[in-house]
ChimeraX commands (.cxc) that place a marker at each C-alpha (Angstrom):
marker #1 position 0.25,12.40,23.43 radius 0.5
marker #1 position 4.11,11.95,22.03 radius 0.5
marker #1 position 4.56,8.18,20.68 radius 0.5
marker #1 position 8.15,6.78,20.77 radius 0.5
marker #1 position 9.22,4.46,18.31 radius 0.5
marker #1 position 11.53,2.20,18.17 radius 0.5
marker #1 position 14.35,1.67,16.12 radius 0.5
marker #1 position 12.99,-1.45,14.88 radius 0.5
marker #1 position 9.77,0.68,13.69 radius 0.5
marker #1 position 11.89,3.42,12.17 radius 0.5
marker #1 position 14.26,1.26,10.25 radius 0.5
marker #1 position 10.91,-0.92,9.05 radius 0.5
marker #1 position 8.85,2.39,7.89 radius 0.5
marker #1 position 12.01,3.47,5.94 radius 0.5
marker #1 position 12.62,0.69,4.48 radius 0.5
marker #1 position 8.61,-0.10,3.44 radius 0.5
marker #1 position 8.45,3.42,1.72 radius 0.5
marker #1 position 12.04,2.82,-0.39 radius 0.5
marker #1 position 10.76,-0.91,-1.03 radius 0.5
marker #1 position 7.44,0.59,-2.02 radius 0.5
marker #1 position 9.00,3.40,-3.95 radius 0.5
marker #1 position 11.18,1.04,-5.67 radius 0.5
marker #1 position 8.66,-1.48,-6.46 radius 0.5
marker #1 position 6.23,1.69,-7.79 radius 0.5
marker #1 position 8.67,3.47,-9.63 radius 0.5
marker #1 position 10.84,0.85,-11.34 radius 0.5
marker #1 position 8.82,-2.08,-11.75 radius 0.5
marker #1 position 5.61,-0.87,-13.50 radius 0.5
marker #1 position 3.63,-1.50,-16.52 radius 0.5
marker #1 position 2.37,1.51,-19.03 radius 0.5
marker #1 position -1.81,1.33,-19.55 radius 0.5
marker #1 position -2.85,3.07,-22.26 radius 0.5
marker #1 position -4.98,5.62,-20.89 radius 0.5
marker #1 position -2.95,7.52,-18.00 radius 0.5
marker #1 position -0.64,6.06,-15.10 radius 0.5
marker #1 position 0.41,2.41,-14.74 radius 0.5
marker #1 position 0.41,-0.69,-13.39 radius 0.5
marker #1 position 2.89,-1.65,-10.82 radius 0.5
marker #1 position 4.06,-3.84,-7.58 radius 0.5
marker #1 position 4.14,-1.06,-4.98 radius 0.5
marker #1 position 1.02,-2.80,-3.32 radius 0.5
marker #1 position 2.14,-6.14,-2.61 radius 0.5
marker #1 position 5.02,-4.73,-0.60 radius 0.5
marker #1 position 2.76,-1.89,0.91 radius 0.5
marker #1 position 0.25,-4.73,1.81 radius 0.5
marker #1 position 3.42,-6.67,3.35 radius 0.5
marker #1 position 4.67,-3.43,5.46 radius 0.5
marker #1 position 1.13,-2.79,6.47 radius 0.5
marker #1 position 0.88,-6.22,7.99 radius 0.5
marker #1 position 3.95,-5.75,10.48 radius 0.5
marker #1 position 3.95,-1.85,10.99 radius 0.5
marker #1 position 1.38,0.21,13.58 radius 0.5
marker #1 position -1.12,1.62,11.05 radius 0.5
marker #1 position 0.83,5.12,11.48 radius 0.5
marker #1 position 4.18,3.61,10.45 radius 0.5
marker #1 position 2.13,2.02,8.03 radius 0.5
marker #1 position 0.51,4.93,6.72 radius 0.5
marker #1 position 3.65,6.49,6.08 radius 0.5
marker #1 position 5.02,3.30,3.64 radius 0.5
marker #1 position 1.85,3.50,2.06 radius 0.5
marker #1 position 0.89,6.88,1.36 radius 0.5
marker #1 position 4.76,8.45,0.72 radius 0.5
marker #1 position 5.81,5.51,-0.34 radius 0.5
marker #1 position 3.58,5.54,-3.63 radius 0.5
marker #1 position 3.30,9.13,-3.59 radius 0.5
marker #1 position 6.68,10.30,-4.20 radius 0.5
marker #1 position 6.91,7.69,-6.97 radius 0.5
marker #1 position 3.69,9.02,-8.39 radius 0.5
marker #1 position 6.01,12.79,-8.29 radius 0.5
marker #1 position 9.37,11.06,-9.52 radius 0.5
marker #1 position 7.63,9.02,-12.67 radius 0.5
marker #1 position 5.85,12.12,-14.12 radius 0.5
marker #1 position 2.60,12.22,-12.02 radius 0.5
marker #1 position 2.84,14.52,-9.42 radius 0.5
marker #1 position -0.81,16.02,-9.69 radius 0.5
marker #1 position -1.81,12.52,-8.13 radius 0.5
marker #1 position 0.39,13.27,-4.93 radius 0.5
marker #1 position -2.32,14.15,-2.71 radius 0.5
marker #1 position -4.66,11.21,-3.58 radius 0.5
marker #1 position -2.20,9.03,-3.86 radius 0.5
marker #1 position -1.21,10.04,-0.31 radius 0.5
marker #1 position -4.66,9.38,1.33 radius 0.5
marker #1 position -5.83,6.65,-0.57 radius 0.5
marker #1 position -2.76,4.48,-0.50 radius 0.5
marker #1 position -2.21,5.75,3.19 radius 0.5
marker #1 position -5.03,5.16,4.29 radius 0.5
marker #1 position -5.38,1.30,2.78 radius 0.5
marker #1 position -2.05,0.41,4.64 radius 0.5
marker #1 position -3.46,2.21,7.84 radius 0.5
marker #1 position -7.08,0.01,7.63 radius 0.5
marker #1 position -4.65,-3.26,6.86 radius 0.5
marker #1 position -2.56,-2.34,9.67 radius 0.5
marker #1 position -5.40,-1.52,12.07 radius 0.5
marker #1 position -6.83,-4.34,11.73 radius 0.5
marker #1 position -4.06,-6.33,12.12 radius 0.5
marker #1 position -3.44,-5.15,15.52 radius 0.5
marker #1 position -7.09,-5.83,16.16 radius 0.5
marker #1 position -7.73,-9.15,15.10 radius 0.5
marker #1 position -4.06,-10.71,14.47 radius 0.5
marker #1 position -2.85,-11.94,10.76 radius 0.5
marker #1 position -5.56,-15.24,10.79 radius 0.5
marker #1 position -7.96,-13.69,8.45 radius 0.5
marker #1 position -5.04,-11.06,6.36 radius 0.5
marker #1 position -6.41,-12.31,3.00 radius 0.5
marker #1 position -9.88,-10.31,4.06 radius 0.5
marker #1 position -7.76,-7.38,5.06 radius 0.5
marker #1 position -5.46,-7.04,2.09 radius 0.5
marker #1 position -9.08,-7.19,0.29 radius 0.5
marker #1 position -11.00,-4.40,1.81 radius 0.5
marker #1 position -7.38,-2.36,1.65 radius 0.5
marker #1 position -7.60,-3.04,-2.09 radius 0.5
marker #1 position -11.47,-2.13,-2.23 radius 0.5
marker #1 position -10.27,1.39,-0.64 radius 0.5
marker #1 position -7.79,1.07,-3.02 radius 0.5
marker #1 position -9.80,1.06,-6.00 radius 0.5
marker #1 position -12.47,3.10,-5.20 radius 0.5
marker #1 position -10.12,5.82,-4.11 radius 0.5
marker #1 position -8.92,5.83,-7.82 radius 0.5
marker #1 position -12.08,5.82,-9.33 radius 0.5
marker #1 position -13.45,8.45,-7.54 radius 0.5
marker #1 position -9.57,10.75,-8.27 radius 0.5
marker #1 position -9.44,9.68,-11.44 radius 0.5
marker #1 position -13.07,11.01,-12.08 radius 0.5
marker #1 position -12.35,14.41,-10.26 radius 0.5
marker #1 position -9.09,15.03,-12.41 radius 0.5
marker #1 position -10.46,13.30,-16.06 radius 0.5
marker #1 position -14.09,14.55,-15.31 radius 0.5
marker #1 position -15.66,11.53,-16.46 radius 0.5
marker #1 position -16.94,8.71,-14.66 radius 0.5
marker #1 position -16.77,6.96,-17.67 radius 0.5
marker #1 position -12.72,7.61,-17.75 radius 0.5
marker #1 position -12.35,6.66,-14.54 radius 0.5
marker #1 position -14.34,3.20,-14.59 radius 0.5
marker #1 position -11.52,2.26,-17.51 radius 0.5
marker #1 position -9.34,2.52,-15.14 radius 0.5
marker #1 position -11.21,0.13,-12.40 radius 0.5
marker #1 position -9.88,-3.39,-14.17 radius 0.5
marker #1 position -5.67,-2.47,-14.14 radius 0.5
marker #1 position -6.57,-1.60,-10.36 radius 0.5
marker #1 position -8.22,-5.06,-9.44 radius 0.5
marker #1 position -5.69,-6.82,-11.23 radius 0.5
marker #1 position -2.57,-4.30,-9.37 radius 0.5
marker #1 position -4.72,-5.34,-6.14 radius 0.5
marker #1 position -4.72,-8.93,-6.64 radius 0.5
marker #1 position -1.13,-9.17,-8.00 radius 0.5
marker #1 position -0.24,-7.00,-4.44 radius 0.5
marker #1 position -2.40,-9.74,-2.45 radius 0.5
marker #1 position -0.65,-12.60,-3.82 radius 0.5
marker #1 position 2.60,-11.09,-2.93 radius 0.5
marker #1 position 2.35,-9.88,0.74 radius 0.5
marker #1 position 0.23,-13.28,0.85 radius 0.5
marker #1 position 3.23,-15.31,-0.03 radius 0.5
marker #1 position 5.50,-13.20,1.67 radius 0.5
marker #1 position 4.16,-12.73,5.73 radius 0.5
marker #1 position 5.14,-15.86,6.81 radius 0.5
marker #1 position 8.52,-15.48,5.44 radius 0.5
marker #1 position 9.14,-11.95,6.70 radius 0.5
marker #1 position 7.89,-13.09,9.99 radius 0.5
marker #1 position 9.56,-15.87,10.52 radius 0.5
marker #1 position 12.93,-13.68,9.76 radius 0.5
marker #1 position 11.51,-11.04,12.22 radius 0.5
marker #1 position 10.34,-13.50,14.66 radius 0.5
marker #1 position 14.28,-13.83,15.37 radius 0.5
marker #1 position 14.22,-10.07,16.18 radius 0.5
marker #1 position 11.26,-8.71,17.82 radius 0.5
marker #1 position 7.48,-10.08,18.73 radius 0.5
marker #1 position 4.59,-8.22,16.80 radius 0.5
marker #1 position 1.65,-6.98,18.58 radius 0.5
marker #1 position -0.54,-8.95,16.71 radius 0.5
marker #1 position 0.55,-12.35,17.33 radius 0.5
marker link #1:1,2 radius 0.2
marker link #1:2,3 radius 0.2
marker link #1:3,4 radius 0.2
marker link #1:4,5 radius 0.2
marker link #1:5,6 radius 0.2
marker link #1:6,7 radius 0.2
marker link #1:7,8 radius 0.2
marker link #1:8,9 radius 0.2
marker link #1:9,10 radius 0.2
marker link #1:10,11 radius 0.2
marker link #1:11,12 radius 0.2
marker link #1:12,13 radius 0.2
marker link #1:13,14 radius 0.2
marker link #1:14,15 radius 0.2
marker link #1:15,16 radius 0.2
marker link #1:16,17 radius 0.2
marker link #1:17,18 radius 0.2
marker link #1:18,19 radius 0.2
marker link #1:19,20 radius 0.2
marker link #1:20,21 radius 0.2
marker link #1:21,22 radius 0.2
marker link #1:22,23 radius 0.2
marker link #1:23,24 radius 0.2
marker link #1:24,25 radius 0.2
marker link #1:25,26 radius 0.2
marker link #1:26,27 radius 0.2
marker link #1:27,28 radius 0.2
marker link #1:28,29 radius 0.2
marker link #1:29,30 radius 0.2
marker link #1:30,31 radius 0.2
marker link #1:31,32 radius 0.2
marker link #1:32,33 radius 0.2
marker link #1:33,34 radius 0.2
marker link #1:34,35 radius 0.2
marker link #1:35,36 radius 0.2
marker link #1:36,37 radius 0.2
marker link #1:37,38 radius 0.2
marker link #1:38,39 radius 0.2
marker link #1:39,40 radius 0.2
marker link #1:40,41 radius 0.2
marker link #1:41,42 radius 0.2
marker link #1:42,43 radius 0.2
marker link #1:43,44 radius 0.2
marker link #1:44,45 radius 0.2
marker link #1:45,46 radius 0.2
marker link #1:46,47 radius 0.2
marker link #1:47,48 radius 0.2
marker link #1:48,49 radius 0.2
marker link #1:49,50 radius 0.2
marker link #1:50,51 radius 0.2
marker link #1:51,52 radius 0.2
marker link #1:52,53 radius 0.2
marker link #1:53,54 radius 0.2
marker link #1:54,55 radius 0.2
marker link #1:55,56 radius 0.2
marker link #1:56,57 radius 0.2
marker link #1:57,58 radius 0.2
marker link #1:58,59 radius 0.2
marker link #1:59,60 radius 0.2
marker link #1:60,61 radius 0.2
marker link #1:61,62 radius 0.2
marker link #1:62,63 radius 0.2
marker link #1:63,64 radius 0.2
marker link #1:64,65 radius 0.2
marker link #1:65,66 radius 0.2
marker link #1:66,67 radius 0.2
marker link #1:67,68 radius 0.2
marker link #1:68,69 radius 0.2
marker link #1:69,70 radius 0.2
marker link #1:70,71 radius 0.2
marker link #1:71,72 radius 0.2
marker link #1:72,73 radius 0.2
marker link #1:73,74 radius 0.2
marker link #1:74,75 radius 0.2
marker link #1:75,76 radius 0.2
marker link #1:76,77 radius 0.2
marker link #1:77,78 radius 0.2
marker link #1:78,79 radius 0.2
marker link #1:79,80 radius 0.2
marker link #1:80,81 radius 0.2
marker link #1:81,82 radius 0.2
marker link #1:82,83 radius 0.2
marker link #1:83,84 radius 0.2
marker link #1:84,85 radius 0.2
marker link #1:85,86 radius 0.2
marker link #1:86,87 radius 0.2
marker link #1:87,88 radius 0.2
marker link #1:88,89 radius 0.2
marker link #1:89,90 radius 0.2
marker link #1:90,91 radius 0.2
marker link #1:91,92 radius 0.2
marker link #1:92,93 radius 0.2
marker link #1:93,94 radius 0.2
marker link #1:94,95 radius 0.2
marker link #1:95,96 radius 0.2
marker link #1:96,97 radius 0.2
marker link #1:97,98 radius 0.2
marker link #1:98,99 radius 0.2
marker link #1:99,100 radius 0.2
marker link #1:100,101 radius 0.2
marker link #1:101,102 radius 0.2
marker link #1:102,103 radius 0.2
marker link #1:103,104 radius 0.2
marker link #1:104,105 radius 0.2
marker link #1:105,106 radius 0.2
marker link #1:106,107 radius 0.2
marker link #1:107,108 radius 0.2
marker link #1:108,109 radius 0.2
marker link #1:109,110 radius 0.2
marker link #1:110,111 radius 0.2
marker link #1:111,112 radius 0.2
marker link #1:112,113 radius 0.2
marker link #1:113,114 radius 0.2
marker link #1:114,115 radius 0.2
marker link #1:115,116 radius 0.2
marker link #1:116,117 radius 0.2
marker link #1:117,118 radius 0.2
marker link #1:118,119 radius 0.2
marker link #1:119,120 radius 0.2
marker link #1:120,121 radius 0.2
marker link #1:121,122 radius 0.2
marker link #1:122,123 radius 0.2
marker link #1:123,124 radius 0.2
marker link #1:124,125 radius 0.2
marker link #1:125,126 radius 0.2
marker link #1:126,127 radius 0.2
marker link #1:127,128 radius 0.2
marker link #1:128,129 radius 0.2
marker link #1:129,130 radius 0.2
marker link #1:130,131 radius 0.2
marker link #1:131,132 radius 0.2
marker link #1:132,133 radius 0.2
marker link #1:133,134 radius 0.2
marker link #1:134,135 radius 0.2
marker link #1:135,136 radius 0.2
marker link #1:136,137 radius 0.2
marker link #1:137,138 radius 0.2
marker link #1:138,139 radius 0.2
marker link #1:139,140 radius 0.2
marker link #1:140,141 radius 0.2
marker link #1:141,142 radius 0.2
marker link #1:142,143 radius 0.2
marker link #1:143,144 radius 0.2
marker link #1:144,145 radius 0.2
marker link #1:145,146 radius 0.2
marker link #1:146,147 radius 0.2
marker link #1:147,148 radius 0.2
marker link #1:148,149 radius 0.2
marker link #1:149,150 radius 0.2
marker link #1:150,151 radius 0.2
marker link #1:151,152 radius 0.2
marker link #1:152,153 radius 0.2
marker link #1:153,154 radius 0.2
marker link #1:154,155 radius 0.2
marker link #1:155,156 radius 0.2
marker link #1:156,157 radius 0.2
marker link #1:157,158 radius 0.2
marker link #1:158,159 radius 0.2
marker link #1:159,160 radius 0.2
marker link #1:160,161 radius 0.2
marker link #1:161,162 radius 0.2
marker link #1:162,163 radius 0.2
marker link #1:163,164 radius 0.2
marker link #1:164,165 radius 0.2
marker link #1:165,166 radius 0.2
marker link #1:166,167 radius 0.2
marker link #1:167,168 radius 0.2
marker link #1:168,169 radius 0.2
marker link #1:169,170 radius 0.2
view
C-alpha cells in the first residue's frame, strides 16, 4: 500500500530532522565518559507529537543519527536510528490513538525506550554493563530536559498550526 503525503507532512518531517539535527549537533554538552548531552529530544518529542509515527520516525531516528555521524560518532548510527526512531514512532502512535490529553505519559515511556535503548548499545559497544549504567543518569536528565521542552512547546506549535491544518489527533 503507497501512502501520499502531504506537503504539510513533508515540509514538517524536514524541518523536525534539521531542528533535531541542529538542536543535537550544536547545542550539546560533553560527559566525560563518551557522547553528550544535548536538546535533540525535546524537539524530537515536539515533532513526534504532530507527525504520523512514520514522518515521525524519520525526525527522530535521522534526525539524531546523522548528528551522531557529523559530531564524531558515527559507530552509533544504527542505534541511534532505531532507538531514537522508534521513541518518536511510539510518541507519535500513540498520539494518533489516544489524542495529546495524557502527552506527558507518552513523552515518558518514549524516554524509557530512550534510555534503555542506550544502555543496552552502550553495553554492546563498551562491553560492560557497568559502562553503560554510567551513562543511564545524563540520559534521564537529556529525557526530562526534552519533556519539559515539547511540554512547553505543543500548545504553542499547535495553536500556530491550528491556523493551517487540523491534526488527526484532536
Amino acid at each position: 500500500m503507497k501512502t501520499k503525503h502531504t506537503t504539510n507532512e513533508i515540509v514538517l518531517t524536514a524541518l523536525g530532522m534539521a531542528l533535531v539535527f541542529v538542536a543535537t549537533m550544536f547545542i550539546k554538552i560533553p560527559n566525560p565518559l563518551d557522547g553528550y548531552f544535548n536538546l535533540g529530544d525535546g524537539f524530537l518529542m515536539l515533532f513526534a507529537g504532530m507527525l504520523n509515527p512514520f514522518c515521525a520516525f524519520l525526525v527522530g531516528g535521522l534526525g539524531s543519527a546523522l548528528a551522531d555521524v557529523a559530531g564524531g560518532y558515527a559507530y552509533y548510527f544504527i542505534w541511534t536510528l532505531l532507538i531514537k526512531g522508534v521513541e518518536a514512532f511510539l510518541i507519535s502512535e500513540l498520539f494518533h490513538r489516544f489524542g495529546p490529553k495524557y502527552k506527558l505519559g507518552y513523552y515518558g515511556l518514549g524516554a524509557i525506550v530512550m534510555v534503555v535503548g542506550y544502555f543496552f548499545a552502550k553495553w554492546f559497544l563498551k562491553g560492560s554493563a557497568l559502562i553503560a549504567l554510567s551513562g543511564v543518569p545524563e540520559n534521564i536528565l537529556q529525557s526530562v530536559v526534552g519533556i519539559v521542552i515539547a511540554w512547553a512547546a505543543y500548545p504553542i506549535i499547535q495553536k500556530a498550526l491550528g491556523r493551517t491544518r487540523h491534526l488527526k489527533a484532536e
